[in-house]
N, C-alpha and C positions, 0 to 999 in steps of 0.2 A: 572469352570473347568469340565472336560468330567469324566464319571466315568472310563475310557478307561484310562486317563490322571491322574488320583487319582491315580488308581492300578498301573502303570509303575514310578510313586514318591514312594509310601509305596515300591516296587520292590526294589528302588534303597535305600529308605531308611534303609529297611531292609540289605541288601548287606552290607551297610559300618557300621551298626552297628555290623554284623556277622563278618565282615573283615575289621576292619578300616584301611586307608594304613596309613601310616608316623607314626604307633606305635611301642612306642619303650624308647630309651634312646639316644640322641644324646650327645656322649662322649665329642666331640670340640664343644659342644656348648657356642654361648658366650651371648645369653641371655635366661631367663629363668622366667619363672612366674609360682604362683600357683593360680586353681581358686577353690572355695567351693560353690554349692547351699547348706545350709544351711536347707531347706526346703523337697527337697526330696533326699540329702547324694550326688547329684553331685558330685565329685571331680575332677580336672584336674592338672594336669602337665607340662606344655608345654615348649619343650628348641627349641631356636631356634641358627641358626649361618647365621649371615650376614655378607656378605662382602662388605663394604663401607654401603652403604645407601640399598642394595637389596639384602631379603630374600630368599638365597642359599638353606638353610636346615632348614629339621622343624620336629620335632619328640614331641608325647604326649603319656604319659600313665594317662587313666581312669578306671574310676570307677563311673559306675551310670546307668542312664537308657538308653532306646534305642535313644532316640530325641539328647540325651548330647553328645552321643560316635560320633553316626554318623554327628551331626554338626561337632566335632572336626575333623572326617576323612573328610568331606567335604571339612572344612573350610582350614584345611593343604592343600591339593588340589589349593583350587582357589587360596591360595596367595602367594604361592614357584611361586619362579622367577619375586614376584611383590617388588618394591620397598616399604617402608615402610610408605610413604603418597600416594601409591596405596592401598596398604592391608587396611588402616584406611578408604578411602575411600569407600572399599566395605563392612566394617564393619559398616560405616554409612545408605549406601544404606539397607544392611540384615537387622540392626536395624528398620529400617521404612517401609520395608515391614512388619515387625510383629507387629508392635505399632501402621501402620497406621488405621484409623476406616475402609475404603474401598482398595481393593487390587489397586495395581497401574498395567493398561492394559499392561505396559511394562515391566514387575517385569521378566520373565524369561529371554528377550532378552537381561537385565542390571545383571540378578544376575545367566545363567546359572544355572547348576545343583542346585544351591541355593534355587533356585525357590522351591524348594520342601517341603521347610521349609511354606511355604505360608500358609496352612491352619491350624500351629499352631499358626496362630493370635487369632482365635476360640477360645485356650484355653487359658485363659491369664497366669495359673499358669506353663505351659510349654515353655513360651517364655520366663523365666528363662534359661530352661531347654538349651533350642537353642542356645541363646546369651552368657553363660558361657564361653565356648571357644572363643567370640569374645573381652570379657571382658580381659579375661586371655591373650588371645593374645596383645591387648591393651596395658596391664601394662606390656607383656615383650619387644614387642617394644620401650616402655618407658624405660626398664631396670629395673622395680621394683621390687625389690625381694620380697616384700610383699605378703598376701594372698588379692587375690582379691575375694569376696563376691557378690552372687545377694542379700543378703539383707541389 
C-alpha cells in the first residue's frame, strides 16, 4: 500500500472515529446485541430493525478506542440495506482480511471502505479491537441478547 493510500485510510479512519454515523439508540429496534473486548475496555451496543430477512436500521453506542468506534461506524455503513446472509458474508470476508498471514490483492474491491481495516493485521491485539462490532453484530443477527466477548 502507497503511503499516499495509508494517509487517505487513517483520513477516513479518523473521520468515523470523530463522527461515527448510525450512533445512537434505535427505539423500534427489534434486535440487539452487546459486545465487550475485555482487554482494552471495548464496549459496544448495537440495535438493529429488520424487516423480513433485510437490515433496515442499525444504530450503536460505544465506548473504546479509535480502531472499535470507527469499525462500528464502518461496519453500520456497509451492511444497512444488506440482507442478513449478505452482512455475515462480509463479516466473513473482514474477518480474513485480518487473520489472513498475506493481504488478499483484492481486499479493497471485495471489502470497500473496509479495506482500511487492512493494516491492523500487523497488530494482532487490535484485530480484536476491529472485529468486536462484527462479533456483536453476528450475535444480534442471531438475536442473542447475550454479551458477546473477544475473549
Amino acid at each position: 500500500m502507497s503511503d499516499a493510500l495509508r494517509d487517505l485510510y487513517q483520513e477516513v479512519l479518523l473521520d468515523h472515529y470523530r463522527r461515527p454515523r448510525n450512533a445512537g439508540v434505535l427505539a423500534d429496534a427489534t434486535h440487539e446485541a452487546q459486545g465487550n473486548n475485555p482487554l482494552c475496555g471495548d464496549r459496544i451496543k448495537l440495535q438493529l430493525g429488520l424487516d423480513g430477512d433485510r437490515l433496515e436500521r442499525i444504530a450503536f453506542e460505544s465506548s473504546g478506542c479509535a480502531i472499535s468506534t470507527a469499525a462500528a461506524s464502518l461496519m453500520s455503513e456497509a451492511v444497512k440495506g444488506k440482507t442478513k446472509s449478505e452482512a455475515e458474508s462480509l463479516f466473513r470476508e473482514f474477518q480474513r482480511m485480518l487473520t489472513a498471514p498475506v493481504a488478499a490483492p483484492d481486499a479493497e474491491e471485495r471489502l470497500g471502505k473496509l479495506a482500511i481495516f487492512e493494516g491492523v493485521r500487523e497488530f494482532p491485539v487490535r484485530v480484536k479491537c476491529a472485529t468486536l462490532p462484527w462479533h456483536t453484530l453476528h450475535a444480534a443477527l442471531a438475536n442473542e441478547r447475550t454479551k458477546v466477548t473477544t475473549e
